[in-house]
KENUVEX-936085 format. One line per 4 residues: number of its first residue (from 1); their letters; for each residue x, y, z of C-alpha. Coordinates in nm, 4 decimals. Layout:
<rs>
NUM) a) X/Y/Z | ...
</rs>
This chain:
<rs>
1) xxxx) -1.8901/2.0180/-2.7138 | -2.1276/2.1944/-2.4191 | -1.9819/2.4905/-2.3199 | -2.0109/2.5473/-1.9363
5) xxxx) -1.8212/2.6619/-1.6415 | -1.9073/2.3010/-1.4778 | -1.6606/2.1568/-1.2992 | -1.6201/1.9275/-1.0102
9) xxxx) -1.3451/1.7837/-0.8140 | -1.1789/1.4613/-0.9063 | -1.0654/1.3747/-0.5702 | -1.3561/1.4683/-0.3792
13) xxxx) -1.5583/1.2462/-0.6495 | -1.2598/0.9589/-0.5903 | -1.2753/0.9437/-0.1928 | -1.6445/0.9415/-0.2251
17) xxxx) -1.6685/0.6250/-0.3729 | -1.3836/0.5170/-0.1533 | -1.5276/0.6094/0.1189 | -1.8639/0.3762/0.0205
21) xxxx) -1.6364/0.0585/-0.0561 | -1.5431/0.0999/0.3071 | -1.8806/0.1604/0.4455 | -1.9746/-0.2195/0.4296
25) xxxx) -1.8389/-0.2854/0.7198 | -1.7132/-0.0899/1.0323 | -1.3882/-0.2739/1.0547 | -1.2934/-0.1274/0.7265
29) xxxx) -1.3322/0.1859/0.8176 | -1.0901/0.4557/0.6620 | -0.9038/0.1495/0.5276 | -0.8705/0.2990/0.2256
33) xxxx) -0.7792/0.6718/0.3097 | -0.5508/0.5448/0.5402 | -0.3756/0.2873/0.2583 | -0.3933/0.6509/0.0642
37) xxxx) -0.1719/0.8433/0.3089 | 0.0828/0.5898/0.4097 | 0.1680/0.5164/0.0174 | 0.1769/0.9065/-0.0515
41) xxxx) 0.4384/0.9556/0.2315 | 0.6575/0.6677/0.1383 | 0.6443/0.7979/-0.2281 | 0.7015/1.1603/-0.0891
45) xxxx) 1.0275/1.1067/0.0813 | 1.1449/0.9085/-0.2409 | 1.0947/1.2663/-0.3859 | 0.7794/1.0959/-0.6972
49) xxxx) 0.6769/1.3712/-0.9202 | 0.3172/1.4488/-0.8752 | 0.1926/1.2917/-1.1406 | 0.3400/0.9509/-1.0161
53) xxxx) 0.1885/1.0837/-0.6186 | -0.1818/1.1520/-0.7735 | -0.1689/0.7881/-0.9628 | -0.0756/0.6231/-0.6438
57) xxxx) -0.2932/0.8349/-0.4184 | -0.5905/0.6925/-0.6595 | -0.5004/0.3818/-0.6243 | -0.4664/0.3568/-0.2440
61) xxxx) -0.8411/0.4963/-0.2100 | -0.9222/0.2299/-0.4641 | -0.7171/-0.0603/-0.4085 | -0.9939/-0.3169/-0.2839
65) xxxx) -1.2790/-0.2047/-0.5372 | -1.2238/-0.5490/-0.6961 | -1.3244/-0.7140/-0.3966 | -1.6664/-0.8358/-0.4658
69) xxxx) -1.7812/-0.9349/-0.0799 | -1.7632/-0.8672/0.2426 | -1.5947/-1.1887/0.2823 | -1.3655/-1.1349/0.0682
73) xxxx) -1.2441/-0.7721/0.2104 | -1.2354/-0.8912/0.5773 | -1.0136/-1.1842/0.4713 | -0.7747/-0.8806/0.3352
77) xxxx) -0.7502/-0.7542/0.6899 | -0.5603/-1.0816/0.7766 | -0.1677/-0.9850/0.7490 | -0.0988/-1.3116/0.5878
81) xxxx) -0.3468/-1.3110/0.3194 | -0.4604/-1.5929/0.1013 | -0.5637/-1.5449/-0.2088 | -0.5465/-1.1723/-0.2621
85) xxxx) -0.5007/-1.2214/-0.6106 | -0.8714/-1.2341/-0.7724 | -0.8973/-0.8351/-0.6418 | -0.6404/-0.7206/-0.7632
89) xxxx) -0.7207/-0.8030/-1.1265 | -1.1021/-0.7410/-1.0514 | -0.9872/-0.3931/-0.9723 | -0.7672/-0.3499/-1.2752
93) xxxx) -0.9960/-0.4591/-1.5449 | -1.3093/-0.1969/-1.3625 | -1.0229/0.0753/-1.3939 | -0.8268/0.0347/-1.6548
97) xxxx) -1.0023/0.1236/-1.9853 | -1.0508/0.5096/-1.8478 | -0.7025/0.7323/-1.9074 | -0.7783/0.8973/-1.5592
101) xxxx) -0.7931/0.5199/-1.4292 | -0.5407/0.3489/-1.5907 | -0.2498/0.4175/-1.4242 | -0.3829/0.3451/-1.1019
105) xxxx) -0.5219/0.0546/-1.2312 | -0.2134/-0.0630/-1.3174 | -0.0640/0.0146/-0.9954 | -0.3395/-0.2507/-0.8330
109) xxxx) -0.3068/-0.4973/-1.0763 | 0.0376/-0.5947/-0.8623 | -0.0275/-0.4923/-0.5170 | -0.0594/-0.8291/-0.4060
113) xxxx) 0.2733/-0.9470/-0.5738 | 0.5710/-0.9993/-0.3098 | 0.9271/-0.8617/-0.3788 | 1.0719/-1.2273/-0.3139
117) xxxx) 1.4516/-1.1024/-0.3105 | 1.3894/-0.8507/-0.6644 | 1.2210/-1.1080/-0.8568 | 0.8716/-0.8821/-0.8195
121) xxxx) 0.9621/-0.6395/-1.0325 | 0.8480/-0.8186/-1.3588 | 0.5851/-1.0833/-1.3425 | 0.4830/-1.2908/-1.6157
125) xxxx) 0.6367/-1.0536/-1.8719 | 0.4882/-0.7748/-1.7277 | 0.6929/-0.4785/-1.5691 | 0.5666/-0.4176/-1.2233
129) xxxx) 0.5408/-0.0460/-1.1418 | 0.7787/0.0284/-0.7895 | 0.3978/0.1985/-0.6705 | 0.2723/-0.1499/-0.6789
133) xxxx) 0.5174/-0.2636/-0.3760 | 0.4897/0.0618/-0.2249 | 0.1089/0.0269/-0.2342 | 0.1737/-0.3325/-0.1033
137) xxxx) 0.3984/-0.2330/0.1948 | 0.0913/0.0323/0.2660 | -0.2007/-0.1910/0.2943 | -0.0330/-0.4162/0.5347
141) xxxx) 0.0719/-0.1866/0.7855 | -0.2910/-0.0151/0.7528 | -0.3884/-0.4361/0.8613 | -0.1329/-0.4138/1.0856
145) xxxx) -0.2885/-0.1802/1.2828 | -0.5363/-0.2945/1.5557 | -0.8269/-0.0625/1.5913 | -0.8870/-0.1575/1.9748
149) xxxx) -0.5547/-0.0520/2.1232 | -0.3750/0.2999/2.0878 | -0.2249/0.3625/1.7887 | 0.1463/0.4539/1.9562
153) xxxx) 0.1517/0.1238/2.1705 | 0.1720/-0.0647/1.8937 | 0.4341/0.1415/1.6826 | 0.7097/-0.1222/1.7751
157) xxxx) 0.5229/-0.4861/1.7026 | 0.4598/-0.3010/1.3464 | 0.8110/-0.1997/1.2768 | 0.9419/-0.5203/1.3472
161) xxxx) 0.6633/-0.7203/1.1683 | 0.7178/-0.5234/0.8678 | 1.1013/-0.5362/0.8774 | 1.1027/-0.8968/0.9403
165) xxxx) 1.0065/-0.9647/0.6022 | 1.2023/-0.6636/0.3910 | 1.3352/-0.7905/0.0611 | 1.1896/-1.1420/0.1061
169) xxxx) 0.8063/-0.9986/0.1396 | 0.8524/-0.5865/0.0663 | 1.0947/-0.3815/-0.1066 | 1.3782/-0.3348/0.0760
173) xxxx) 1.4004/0.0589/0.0142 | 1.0456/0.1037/0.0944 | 1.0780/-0.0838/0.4566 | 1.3162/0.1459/0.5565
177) xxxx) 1.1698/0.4600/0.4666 | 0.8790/0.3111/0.6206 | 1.0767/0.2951/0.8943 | 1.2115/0.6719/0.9109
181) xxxx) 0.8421/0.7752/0.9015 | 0.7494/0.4996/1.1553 | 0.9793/0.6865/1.3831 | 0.7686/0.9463/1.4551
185) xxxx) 0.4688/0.9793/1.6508 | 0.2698/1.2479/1.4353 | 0.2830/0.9642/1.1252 | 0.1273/0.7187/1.3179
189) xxxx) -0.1532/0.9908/1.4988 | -0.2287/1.0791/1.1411 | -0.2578/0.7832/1.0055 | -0.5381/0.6875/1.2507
193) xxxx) -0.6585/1.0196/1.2738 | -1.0472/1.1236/1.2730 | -0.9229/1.4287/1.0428 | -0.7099/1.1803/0.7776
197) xxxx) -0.9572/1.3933/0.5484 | -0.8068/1.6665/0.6106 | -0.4281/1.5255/0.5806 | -0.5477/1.4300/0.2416
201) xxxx) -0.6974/1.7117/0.1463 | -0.4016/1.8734/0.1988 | -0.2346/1.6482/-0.0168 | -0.4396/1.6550/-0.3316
205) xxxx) -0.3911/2.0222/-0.3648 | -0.0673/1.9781/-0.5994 | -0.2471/1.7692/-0.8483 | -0.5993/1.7491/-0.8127
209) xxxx) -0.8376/1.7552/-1.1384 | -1.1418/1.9549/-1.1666 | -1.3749/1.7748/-1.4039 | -1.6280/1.9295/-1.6315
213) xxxx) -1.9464/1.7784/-1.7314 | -1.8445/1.5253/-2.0094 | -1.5544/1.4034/-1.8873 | -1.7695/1.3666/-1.5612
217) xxxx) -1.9919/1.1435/-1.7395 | -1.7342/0.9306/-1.8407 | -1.5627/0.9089/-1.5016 | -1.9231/0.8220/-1.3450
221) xxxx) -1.9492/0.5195/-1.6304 | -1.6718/0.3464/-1.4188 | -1.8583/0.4026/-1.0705 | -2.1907/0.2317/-1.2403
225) xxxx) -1.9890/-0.0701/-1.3454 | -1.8057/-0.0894/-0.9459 | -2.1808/-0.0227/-0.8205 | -2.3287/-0.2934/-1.0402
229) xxxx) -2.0451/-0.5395/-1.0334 | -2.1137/-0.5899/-0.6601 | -2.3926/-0.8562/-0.7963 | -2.4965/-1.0189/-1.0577
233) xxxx) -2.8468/-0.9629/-1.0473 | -2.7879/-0.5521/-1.0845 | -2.5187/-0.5899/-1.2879 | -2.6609/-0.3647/-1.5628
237) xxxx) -2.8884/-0.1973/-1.3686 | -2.7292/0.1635/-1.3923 | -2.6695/0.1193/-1.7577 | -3.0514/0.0848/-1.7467
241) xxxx) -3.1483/0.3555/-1.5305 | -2.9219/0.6248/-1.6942 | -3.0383/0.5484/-2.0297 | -3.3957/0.5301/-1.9282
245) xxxx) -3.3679/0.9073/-1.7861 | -3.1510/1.0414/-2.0076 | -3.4653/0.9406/-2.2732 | -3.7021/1.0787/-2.0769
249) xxxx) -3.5485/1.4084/-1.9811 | -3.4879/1.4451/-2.4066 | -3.8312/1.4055/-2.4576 | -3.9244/1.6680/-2.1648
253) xxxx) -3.7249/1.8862/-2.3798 | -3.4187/2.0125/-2.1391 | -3.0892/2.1073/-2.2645 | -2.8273/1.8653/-2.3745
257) xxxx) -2.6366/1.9841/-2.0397 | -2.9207/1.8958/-1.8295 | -2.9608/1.5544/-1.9917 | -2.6026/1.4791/-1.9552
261) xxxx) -2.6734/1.5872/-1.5500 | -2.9997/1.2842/-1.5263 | -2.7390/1.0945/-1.7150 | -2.4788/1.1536/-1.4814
265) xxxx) -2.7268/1.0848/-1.1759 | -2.8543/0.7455/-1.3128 | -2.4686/0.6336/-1.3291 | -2.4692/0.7435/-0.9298
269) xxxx) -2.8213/0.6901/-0.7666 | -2.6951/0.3515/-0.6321 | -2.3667/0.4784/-0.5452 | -2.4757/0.3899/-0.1656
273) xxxx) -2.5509/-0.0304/-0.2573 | -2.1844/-0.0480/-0.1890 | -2.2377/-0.0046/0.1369 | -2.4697/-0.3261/0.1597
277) xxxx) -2.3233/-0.6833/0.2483 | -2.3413/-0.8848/-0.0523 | -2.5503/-1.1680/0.1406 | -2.8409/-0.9168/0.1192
281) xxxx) -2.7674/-0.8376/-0.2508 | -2.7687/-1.1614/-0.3581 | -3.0205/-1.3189/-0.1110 | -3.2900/-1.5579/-0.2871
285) xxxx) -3.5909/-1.5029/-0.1098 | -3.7598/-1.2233/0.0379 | -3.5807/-0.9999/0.2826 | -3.6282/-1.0031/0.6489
289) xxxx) -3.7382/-0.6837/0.8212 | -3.3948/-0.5812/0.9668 | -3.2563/-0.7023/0.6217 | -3.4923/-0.4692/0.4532
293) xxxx) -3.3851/-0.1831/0.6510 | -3.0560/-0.2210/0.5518 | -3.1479/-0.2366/0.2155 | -3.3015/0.0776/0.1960
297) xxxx) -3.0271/0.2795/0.3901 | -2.8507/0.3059/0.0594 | -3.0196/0.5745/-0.0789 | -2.9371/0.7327/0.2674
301) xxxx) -2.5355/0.6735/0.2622 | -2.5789/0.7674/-0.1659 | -2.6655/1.1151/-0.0432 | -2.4538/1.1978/0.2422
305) xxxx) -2.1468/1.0431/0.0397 | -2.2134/1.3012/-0.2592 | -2.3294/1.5770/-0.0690 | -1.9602/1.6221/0.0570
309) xxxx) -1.8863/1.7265/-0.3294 | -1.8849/2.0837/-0.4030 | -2.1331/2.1283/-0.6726 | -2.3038/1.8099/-0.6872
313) xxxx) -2.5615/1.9087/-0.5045 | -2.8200/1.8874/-0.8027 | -2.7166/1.5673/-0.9654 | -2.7216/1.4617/-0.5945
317) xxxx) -3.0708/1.5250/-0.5597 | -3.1741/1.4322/-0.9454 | -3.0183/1.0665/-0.8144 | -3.0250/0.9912/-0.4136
321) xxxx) -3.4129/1.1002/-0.4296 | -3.4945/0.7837/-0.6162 | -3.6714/0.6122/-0.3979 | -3.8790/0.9256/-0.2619
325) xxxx) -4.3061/0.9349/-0.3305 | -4.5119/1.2217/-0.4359 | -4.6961/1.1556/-0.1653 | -4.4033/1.1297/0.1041
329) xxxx) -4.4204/0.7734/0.1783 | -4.0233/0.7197/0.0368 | -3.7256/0.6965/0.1750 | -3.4916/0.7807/0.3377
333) xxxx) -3.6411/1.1429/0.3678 | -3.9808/1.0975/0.3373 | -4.0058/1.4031/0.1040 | -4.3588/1.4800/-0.1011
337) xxxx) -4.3855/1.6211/-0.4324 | -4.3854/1.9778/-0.3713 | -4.0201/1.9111/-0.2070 | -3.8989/1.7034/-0.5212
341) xxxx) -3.7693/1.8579/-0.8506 | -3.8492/1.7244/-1.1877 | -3.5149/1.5449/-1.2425 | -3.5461/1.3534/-0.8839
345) xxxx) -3.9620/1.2299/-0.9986 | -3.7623/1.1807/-1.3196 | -3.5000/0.9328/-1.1779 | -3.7710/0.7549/-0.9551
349) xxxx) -3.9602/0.6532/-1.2604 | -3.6834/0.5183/-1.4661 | -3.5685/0.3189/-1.1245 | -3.8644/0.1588/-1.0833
353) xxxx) -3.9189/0.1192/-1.5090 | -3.5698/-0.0648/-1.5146 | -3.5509/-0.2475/-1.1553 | -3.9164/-0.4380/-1.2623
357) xxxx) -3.7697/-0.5632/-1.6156 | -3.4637/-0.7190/-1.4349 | -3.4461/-1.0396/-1.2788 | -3.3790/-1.0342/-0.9265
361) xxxx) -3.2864/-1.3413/-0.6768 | -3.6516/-1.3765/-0.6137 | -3.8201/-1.3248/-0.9201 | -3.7757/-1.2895/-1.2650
365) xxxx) -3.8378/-0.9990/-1.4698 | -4.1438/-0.8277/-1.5976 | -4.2101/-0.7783/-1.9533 | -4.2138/-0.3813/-2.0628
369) xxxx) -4.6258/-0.3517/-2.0367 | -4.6710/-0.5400/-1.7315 | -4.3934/-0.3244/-1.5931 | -4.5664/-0.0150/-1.7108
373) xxxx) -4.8593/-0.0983/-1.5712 | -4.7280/-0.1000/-1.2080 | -4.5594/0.2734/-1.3018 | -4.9650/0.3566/-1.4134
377) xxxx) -5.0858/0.2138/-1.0719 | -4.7931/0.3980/-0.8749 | -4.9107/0.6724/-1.0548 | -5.2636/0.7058/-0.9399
381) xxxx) -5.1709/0.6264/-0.5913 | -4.9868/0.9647/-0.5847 | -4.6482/0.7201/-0.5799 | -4.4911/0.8464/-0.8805
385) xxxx) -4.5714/1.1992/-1.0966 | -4.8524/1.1122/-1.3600 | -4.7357/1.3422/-1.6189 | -4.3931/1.2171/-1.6841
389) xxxx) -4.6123/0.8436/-1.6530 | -4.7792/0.9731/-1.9595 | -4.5082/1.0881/-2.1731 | -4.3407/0.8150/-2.1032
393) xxxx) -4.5998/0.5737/-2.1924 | -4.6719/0.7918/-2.5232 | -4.2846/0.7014/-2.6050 | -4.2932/0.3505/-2.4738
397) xxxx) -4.1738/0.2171/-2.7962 | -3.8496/0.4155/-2.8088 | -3.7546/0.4396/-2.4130 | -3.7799/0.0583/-2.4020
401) xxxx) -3.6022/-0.0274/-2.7130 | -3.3472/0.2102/-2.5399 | -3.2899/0.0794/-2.2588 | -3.2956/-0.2660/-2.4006
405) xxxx) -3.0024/-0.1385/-2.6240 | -2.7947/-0.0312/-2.2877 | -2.8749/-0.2933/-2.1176 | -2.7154/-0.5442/-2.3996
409) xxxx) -2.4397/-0.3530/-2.3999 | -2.3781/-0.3449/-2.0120 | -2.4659/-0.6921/-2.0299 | -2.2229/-0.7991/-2.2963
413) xxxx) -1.9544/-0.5879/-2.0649 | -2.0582/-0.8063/-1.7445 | -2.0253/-1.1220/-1.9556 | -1.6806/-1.0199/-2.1185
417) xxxx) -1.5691/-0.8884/-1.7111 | -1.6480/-1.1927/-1.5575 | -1.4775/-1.4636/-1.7981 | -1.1733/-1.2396/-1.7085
421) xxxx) -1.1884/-1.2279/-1.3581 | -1.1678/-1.6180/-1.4005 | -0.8544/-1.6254/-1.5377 | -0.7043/-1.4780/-1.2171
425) xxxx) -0.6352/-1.7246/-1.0542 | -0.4645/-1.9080/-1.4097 | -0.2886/-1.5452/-1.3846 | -0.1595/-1.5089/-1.0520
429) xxx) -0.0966/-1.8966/-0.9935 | 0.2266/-1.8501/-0.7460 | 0.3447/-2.2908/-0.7179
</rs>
């Protein structure tokens, strides 16, 4: 056990990486903060303890995390949705094995499922938690909501949308405490409001979590596997990265704390890929200029989404910096060597050790020496530092049978996560 006084906030750490599931898109835009504060003040007035508030706070920032693509989350905008069903179990299974999780995972698991008249509280055999249907009711009047008029001209159509279909569609009891709120014009300015951070804020300070460094670790294990689920081809690409510098910061000799920070970093450095359309993840050929550019912006959105963590700020840098040069031709800060700290050169080389063994839409992967031999070259052109090159290369052996190991595992996690995410639709088949 590391003794340390390290500890960061849970639900700065949670609305981080909601705020990067809604970054693909501008429409989406505070969908999920917003989903957040309209299930926390239906569950308010209903008097939930705050255990029961934190669970379904979590699970309103991270309702659509199962939602794959872009596609997929704008068809979730439509009020009448079709086939919301695949996300919600998506989401479950990427939550649910973590205690922190699990609860809220459970709460999304259902958030698609309609009250039809009482029947919703048990489907298939399984109890349906009331947060589910209050979650439900939350997301769409947060899609209710059009971003292009004023918030309190609307207030009406809502209402009556909503109560139109209470008991058939929502839970009766829900609508019309929905509907007390609803009658009030600060709800609604909140709701839309540019400071909804600040609303929330405000309500995480009865139960918020501050986590230390292990139990960080473990909560940043989930991000990597949200990150990487986005595609296929990256799929265990954190598991890789984190494994790789965790290695090589052992054999550099820092402290069992400091490897658990690299560690820590590798499971966040492409914390900002959220933020790219799937259509450029997954594209087959070479990327277009503009398409490239957008690519590389996720190191950018990485480091402005964990900067707004108090006392991140060095696993921040150890991570977001991974596509930096020594010689200041990275992005997106163009920094040089004298600017970078050891974990950051650290985290660039097991990046670019791990990304060149994978196999990407347009090419397949390299073997360990022919990779190494592009992290020599990158080397001498003042790329990448040369004496971490060289212990690494001295340990070759070891750091590639170890992140061979992580990558089977992450791989045999993928495999196991995707035949489940089939059954879905077997799951939630509604004829």
């Amino acid at each position: 056990m590391i003794q340390n006084n390290f500890k960061i906030s849970f639900s700065q750490l949670v609305s981080a990486l909601s705020e990067a599931v809604d970054l693909v898109c501008p429409v989406l835009n505070n969908h999920h903060k917003q989903v957040a504060y309209i299930s926390y003040r239906i569950a308010k007035a209903l008097n939930f303890p705050n255990e029961k508030l934190a669970d379904l706070v979590i699970a309103g920032l991270l309702h659509d995390t199962g939602a794959l693509g872009l596609d997929e989350r704008i068809d979730l905008l439509d009020f009448e949705e079709k086939d919301a069903y695949r996300h919600t179990i998506n989401g479950y299974i990427l939550l649910k094995d973590l205690e922190i999780f699990k609860k809220a995972g459970e709460i999304i698991k259902h958030h698609h499922l309609p009250w039809a008249n009482g029947a919703g509280t048990i489907y298939r055999g399984d109890s349906v938690h009331p947060e589910s249907h209050i979650l439900y009711l939350s997301d769409r009047i947060a899609v209710s909501i059009d971003r292009n008029i004023g918030i309190l001209y609307q207030v009406k159509d809502i209402l009556r949308k909503i109560k139109n279909q209470a008991n058939s569609r929502f839970h009766p009891q829900f609508v019309s405490i929905f509907e007390e709120l609803g009658a009030t014009k600060t709800f609604w300015l909140d709701v839309v409001s540019l400071y909804i951070d600040d609303k929330l804020g405000e309500i995480w300070k009865d139960f918020d979590k501050q986590l230390d460094l292990e139990e960080l670790l473990e909560v940043t294990k989930v991000f990597a596997r949200i990150i990487d689920s986005r595609s296929r081809f990256t799929a265990i690409h954190s598991s890789g990265v984190e494994a790789v510098a965790r290695i090589i910061a052992q054999k550099m000799n820092w402290s069992e704390r400091d490897c658990i920070k690299m560690a820590i970093a590798g499971n966040l450095h492409d914390l900002g890929k959220l933020a790219i359309p799937d259509k450029i993840l997954e594209k087959p050929g070479k990327l277009t200029t503009g398409e490239y550019k957008i690519m590389r912006s996720h190191a950018y959105h990485g480091y402005r989404l964990l900067n707004k963590i108090e006392g991140l700020e060095e696993i921040n840098r150890y991570g977001s910096f991974h596509h930096e040069r020594i010689d200041g031709s990275g992005y997106p800060f163009q920094l040089e060597g004298g600017d970078l700290e050891e974990g950051s050169k650290i985290m660039a080389i097991a990046d670019v050790l791990t990304a060149t063994t994978e196999d990407r839409p347009y090419r397949k992967g390299m073997e360990y020496a022919e990779a190494m031999g592009i992290i020599e070259k990158m080397g001498q052109d003042s790329k990448l530092d040369t004496e971490i090159i060289a212990l690494v290369k001295e340990n070759s052996e070891e750091i590639n049978f170890i992140r061979e190991k992580a990558q089977q595992e992450a791989a045999k996690k993928y495999r196991d996560f995707d035949s489940r995410i089939h059954l879905a639709k077997n799951y939630y088949s509604l004829s």
